[in-house]
C-alpha positions in Angstrom: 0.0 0.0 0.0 2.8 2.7 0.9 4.4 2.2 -2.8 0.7 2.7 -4.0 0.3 5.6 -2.1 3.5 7.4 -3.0 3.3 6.2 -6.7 -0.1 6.6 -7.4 -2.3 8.6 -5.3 -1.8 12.3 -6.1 -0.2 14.6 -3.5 -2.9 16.6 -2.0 -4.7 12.8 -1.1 -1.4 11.0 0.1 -2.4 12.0 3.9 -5.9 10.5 3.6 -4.5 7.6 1.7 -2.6 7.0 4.8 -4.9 7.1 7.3 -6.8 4.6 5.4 -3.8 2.3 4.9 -3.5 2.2 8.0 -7.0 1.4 9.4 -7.0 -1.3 7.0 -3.8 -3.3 8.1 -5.2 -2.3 11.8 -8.5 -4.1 11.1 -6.5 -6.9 9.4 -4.2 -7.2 12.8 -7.1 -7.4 14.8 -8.8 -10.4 12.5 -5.5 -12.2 12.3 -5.1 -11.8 16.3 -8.8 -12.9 17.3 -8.4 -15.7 14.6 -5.5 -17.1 16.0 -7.3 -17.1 20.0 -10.4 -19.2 18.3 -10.4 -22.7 20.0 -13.9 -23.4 19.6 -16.7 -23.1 17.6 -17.4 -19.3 17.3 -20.2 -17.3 18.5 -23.1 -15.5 16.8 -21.5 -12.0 18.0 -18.0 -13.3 17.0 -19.4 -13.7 13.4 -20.5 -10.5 13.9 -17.5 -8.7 14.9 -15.4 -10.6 12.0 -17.9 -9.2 9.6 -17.8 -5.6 11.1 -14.1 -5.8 10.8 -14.1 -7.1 7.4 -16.6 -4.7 6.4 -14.2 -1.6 7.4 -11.4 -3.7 5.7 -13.6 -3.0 2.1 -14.6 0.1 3.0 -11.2 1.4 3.6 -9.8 -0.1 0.8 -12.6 1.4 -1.2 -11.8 4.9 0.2 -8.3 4.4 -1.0 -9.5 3.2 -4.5 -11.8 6.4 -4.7 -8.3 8.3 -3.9 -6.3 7.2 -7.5 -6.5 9.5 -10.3 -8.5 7.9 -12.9 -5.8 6.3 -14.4 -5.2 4.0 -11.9 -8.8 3.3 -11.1 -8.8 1.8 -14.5 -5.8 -0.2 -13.6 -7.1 -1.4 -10.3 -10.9 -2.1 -11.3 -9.9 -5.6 -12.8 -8.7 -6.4 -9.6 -11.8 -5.3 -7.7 -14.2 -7.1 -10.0 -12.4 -10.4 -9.5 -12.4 -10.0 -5.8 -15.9 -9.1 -5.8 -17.1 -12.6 -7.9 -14.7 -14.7 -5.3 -16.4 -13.1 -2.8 -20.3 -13.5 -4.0 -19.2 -17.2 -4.3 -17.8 -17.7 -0.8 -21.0 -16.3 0.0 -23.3 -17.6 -1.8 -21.9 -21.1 -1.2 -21.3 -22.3 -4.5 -17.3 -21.7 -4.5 -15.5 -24.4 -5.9 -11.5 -24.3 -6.4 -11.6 -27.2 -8.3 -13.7 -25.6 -10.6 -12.9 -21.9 -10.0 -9.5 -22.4 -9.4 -7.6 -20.0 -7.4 -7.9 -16.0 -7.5 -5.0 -15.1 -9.4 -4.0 -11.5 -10.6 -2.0 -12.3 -13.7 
């Protein structure tokens, strides 16, 4: 994200950029952390917060996408469209990797 940032989010938006980089690997730290204590089968409200955690994860990396000049929007919106139908497939229950294969960015 920092190259990103410095390389391809104009100037005057670096500073927001950065905040947003940085609630996203914070979000990420925390899902990796309460991950790693599970032991059991979770709860409802520990679905929940790993949603609500996930969900600031996309919206943060959302608000950095908004960020690029055009250019790279274009670049990027490959990317965010095959991350999207991965997704809807995890959720939808109807992912297959055998079928799918894996998400790759070639």
């Amino acid at each position: 994200m920092k190259m990103m940032i410095d390389d391809e989010i104009p100037r005057s938006r670096q500073r927001q950029a950065r905040i947003r980089a940085a609630n996203t690997m914070n979000a990420l730290q925390k899902i990796s952390s309460n991950a790693a204590k599970i032991e059991r089968e979770m709860s409802p409200a520990e679905y929940e917060e790993f949603a609500n955690l996930y969900r600031l994860v996309r919206v943060e990396l959302n608000g950095l996408y908004e960020l690029l000049a055009e250019k790279e929007r274009e670049k990027y919106y490959g990317y965010f469209v095959a991350v999207t139908e991965y997704e809807k497939k995890i959720a939808e229950g109807v992912y297959n990797p055998d079928l799918d294969g894996v998400l790759k960015f070639d």
